[in-house]
C-alpha positions as a Markdown table, in Angstrom:
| # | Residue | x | y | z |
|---|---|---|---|---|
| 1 | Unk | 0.0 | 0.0 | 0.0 |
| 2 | Unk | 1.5 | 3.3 | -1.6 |
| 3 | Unk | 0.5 | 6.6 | -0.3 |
| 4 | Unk | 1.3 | 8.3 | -3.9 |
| 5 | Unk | 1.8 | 6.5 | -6.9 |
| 6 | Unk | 5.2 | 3.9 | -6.6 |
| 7 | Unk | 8.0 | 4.6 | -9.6 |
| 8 | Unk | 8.2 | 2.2 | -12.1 |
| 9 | Unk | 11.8 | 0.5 | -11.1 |
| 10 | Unk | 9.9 | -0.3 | -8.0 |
| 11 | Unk | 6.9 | -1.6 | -9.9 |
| 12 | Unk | 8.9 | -4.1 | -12.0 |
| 13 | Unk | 11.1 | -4.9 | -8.7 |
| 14 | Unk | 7.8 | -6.8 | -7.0 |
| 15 | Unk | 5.9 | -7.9 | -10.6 |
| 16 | Unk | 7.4 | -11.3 | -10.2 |
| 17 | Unk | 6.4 | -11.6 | -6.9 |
| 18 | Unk | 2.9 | -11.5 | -7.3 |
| 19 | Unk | 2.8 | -8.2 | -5.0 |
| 20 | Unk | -0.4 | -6.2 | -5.5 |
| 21 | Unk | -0.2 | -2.6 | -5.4 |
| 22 | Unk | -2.8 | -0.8 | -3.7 |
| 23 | Unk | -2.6 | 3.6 | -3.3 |
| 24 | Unk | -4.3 | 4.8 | -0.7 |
| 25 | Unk | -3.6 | 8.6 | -0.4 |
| 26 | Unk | -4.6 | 9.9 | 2.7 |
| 27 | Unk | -5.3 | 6.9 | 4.4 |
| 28 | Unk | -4.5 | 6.1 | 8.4 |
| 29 | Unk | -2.4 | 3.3 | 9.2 |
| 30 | Unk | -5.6 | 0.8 | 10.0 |
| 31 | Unk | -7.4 | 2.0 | 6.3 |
| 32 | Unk | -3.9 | 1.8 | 4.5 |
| 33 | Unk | -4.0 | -2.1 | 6.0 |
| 34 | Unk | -7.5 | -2.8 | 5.4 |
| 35 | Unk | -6.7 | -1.6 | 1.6 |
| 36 | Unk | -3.4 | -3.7 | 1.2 |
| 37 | Unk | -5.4 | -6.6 | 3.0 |
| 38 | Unk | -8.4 | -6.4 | 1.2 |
| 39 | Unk | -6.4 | -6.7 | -1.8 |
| 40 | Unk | -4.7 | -9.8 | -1.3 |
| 41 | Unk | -5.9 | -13.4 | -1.5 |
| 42 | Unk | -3.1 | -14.6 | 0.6 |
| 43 | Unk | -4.1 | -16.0 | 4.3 |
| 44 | Unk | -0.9 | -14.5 | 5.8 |
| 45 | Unk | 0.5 | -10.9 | 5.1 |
| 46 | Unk | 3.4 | -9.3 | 5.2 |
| 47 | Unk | 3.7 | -5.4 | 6.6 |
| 48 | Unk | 6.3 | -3.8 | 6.1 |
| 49 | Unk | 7.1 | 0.1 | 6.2 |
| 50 | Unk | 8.5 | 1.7 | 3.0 |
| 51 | Unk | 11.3 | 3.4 | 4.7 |
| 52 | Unk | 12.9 | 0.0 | 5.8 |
| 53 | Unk | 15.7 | -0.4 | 2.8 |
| 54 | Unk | 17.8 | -3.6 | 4.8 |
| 55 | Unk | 15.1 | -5.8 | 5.3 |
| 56 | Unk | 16.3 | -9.1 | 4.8 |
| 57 | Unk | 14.6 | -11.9 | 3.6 |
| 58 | Unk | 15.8 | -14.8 | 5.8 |
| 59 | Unk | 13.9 | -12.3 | 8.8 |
| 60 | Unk | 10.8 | -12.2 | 6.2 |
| 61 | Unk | 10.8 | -15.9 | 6.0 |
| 62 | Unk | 11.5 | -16.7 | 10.0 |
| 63 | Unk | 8.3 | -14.2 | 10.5 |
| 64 | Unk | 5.8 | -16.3 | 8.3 |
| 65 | Unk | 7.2 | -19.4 | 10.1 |
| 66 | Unk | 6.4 | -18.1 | 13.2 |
| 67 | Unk | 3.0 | -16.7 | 12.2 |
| 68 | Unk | 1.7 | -20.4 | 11.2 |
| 69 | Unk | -1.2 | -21.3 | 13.5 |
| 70 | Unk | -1.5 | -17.9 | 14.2 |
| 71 | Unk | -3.3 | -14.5 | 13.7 |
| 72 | Unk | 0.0 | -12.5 | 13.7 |
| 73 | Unk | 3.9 | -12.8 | 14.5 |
| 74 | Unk | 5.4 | -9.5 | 15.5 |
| 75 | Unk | 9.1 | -8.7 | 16.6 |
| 76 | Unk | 9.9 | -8.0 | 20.0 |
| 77 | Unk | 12.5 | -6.7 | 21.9 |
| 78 | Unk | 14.1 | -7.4 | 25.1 |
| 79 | Unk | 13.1 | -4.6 | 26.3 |
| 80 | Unk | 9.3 | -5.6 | 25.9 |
| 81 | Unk | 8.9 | -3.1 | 22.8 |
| 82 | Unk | 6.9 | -5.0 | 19.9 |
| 83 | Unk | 7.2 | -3.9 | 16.3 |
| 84 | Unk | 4.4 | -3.4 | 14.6 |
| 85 | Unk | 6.3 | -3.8 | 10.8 |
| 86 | Unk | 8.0 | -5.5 | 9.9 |
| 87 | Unk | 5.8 | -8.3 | 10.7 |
| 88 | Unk | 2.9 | -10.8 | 9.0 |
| 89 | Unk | -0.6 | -11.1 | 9.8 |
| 90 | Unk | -3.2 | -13.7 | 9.2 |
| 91 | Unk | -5.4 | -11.9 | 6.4 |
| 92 | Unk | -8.9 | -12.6 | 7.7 |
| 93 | Unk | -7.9 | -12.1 | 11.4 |
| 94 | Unk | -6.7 | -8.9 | 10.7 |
| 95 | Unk | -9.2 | -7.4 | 8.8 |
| 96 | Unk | -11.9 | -8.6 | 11.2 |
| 97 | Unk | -9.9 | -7.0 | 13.8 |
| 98 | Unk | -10.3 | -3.6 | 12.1 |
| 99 | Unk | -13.9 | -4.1 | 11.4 |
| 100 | Unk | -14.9 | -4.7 | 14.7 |
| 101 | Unk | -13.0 | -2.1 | 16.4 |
| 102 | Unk | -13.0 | 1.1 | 13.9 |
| 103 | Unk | -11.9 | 3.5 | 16.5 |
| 104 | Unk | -8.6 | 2.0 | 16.7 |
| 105 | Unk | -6.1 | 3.5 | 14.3 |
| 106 | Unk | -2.6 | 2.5 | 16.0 |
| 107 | Unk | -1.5 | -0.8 | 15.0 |
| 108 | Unk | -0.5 | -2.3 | 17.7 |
| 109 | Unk | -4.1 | -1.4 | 19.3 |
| 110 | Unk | -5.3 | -3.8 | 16.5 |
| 111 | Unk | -2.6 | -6.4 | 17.5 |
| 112 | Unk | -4.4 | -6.1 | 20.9 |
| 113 | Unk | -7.5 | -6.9 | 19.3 |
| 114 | Unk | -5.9 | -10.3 | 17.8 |
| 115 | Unk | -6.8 | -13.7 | 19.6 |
| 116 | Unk | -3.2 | -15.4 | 18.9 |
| 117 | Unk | -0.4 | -13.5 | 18.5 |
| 118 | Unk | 3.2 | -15.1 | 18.6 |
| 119 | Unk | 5.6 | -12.6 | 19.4 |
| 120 | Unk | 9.4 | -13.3 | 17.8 |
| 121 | Unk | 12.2 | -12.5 | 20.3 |
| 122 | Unk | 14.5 | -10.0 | 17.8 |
| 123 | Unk | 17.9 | -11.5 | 19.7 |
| 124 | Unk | 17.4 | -15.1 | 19.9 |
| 125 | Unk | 15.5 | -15.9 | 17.0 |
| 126 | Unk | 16.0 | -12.7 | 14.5 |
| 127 | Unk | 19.6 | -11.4 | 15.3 |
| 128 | Unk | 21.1 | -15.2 | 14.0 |
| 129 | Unk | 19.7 | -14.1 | 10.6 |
| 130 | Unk | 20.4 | -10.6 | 10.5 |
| 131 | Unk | 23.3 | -10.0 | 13.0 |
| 132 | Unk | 23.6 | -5.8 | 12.6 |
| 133 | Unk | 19.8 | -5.7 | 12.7 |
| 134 | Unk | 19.6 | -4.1 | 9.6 |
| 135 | Unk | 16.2 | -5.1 | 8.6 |
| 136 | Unk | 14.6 | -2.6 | 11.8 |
| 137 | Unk | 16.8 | 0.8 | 10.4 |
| 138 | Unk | 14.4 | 3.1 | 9.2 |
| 139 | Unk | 15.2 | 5.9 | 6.9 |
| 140 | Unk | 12.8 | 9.0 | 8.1 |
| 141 | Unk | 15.1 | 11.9 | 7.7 |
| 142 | Unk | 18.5 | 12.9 | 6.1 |
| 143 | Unk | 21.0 | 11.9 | 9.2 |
| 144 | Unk | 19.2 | 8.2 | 8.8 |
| 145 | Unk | 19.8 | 8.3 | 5.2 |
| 146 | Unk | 23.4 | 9.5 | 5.8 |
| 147 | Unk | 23.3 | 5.9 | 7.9 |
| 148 | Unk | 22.4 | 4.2 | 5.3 |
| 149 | Unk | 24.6 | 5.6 | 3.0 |
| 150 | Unk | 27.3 | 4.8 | 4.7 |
| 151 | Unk | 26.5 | 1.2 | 6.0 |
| 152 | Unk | 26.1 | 0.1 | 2.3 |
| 153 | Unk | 29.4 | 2.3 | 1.0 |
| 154 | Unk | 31.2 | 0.1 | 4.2 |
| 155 | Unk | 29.8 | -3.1 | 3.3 |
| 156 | Unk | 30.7 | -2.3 | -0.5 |
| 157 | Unk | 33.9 | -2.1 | 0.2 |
| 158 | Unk | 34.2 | -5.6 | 2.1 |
């Protein structure tokens, strides 16, 4: 789910994929996933954020793993704070979430909603596949993207 229309490189990055794309311009967090939800015919989603350029797949995989028998598998830290993206939701559980409780627009208010939730400890089960925790550096403003930059010009060089 694109706020704005997505470029076309990206298009043609997620075509094979099978990815829908869905705009929603204007749209709260809990409408942009009802949209990107209502969309797909898969019974477990993936939500991710777009600013999020290191997510790695292994991490995608280990999520949908854990989120078998489930209605969501979130990331958490040791600290007790839960990420609400990257993570994958049961479709259906989801959306029924947000139906039944339309004044919540947070999303981890709708993971509160949720019967079964399997919460994915980020160091014992995550860090093994992504050891700098790469795939939970967001890109929001120009220091971050200065990060980034850097990270991938240091790896490059490796």
């Amino acid at each position: 789910v694109f706020r704005s229309e997505p470029n076309l490189e990206l298009v043609e990055a997620l075509a094979p994929f099978g990815a829908k794309i869905v705009v929603t311009k204007n749209g709260s967090v809990d409408q942009m996933l009802e949209a990107g939800f209502s969309a797909s015919k898969s019974d477990l989603c993936l939500a991710v954020r777009e600013n999020i350029p290191f997510l790695k797949p292994s991490l995608v995989f280990a999520l949908f793993e854990a989120a078998r028998g489930n209605d969501a598998a979130l990331p958490k830290w040791s600290d007790g704070r839960i990420e609400s993206f990257p993570a994958v939701y049961r479709r259906n559980a989801l959306l029924g979430a947000i139906k039944q409780n339309r004044g919540l627009t947070k999303p981890l208010e709708i993971v509160d909603a949720l019967y079964a939730v399997r919460y994915v400890d980020i160091e014992k089960e995550l860090k093994p596949l992504d050891p700098d925790l790469r795939s939970f550096m967001f890109v929001d403003n120009a220091r971050q993207l200065e990060n980034a930059r850097n990270y991938v010009m240091m790896n490059a060089k490796m």
